[in-house]
C-alpha positions in Angstrom: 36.6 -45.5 -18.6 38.0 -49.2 -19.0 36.7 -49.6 -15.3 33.4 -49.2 -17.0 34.1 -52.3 -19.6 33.1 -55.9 -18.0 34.1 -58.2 -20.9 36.1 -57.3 -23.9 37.2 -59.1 -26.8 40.8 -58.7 -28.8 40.5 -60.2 -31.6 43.8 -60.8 -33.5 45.5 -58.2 -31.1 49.0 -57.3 -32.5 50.6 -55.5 -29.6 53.6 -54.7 -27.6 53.9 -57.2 -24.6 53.0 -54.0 -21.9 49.7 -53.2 -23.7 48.7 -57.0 -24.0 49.8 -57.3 -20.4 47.5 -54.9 -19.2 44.4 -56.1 -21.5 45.3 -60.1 -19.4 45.2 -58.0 -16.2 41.8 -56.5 -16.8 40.5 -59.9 -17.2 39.8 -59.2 -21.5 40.3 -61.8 -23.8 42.5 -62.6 -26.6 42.0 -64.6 -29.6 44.8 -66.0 -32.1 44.7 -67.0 -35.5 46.4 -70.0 -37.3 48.8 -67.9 -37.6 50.0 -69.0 -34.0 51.5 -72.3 -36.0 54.2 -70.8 -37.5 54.7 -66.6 -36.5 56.9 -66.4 -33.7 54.9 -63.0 -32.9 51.8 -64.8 -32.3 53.4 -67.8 -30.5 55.0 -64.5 -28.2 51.8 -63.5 -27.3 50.9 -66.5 -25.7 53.4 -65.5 -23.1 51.8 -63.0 -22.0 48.4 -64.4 -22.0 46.7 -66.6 -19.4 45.0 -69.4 -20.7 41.7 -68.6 -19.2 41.7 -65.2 -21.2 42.4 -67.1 -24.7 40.2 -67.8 -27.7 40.8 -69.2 -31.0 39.8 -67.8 -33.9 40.0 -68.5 -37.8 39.5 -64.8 -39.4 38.2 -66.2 -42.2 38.0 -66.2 -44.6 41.8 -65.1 -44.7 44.7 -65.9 -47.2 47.1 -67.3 -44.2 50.7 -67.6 -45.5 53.6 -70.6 -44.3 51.6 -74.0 -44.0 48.1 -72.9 -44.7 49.2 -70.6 -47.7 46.6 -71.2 -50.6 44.5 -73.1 -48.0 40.9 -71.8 -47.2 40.4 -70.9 -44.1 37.6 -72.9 -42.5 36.8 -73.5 -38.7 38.5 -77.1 -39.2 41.9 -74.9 -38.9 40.9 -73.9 -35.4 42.4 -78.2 -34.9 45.9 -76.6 -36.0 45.7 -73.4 -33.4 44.5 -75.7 -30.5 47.2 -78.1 -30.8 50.0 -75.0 -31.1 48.0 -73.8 -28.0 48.4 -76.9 -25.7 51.7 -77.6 -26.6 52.6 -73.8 -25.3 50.9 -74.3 -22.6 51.5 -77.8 -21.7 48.1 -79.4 -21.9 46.2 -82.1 -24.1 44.3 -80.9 -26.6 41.1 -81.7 -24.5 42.3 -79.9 -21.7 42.7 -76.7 -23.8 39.6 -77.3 -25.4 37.8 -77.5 -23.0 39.5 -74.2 -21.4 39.1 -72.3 -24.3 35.6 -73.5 -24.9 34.7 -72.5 -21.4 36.4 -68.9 -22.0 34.0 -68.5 -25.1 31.0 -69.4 -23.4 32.0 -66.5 -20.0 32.2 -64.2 -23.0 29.7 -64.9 -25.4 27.5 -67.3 -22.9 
């Protein structure tokens, strides 16, 4: 059945490396939340996730807890994920910008 599924879309995925493993190698994607500044979970399943299967994501609106605790959660906060995001994977933040933009529009064109 998954053979069946071209594009696919995780959004806030909370899973055990194997299973996120195996979404990357079926080409899905993977989005992360704010939380990716400051859970160790979320900065974990950057590991395990290429690049050019990532999308950002704000969930909100969402009551986020450690630096955005009490903070609504607009689109501006997708500036705090990207920066997390390029530091992991040692980019600039227009570099992974423009990767992760390019990974929405494959998905969403």
């Amino acid at each position: 059945m998954i053979a069946m599924i071209k594009k696919a879309h995780f959004h806030w995925l909370k899973a055990e490396p194997t299973l996120i493993e195996e979404i990357a190698a079926c080409g899905f994607f993977i989005s992360v939340t704010p939380e990716v500044c400051y859970r160790q979970r979320d900065r974990k399943l950057l590991s395990h996730v290429p690049i050019g299967q990532l999308l950002l994501e704000t969930d909100g609106p969402w009551p986020f807890a450690g630096p955005f605790a009490d903070v609504p959660t607009p689109p501006l906060l997708l500036c705090h994920s990207l920066r997390e995001v390029a530091l992991f994977y040692h980019q600039d933040m227009k570099t992974a910008a423009n990767t992760i933009v390019a990974n929405t529009k494959r998905l969403y064109g």
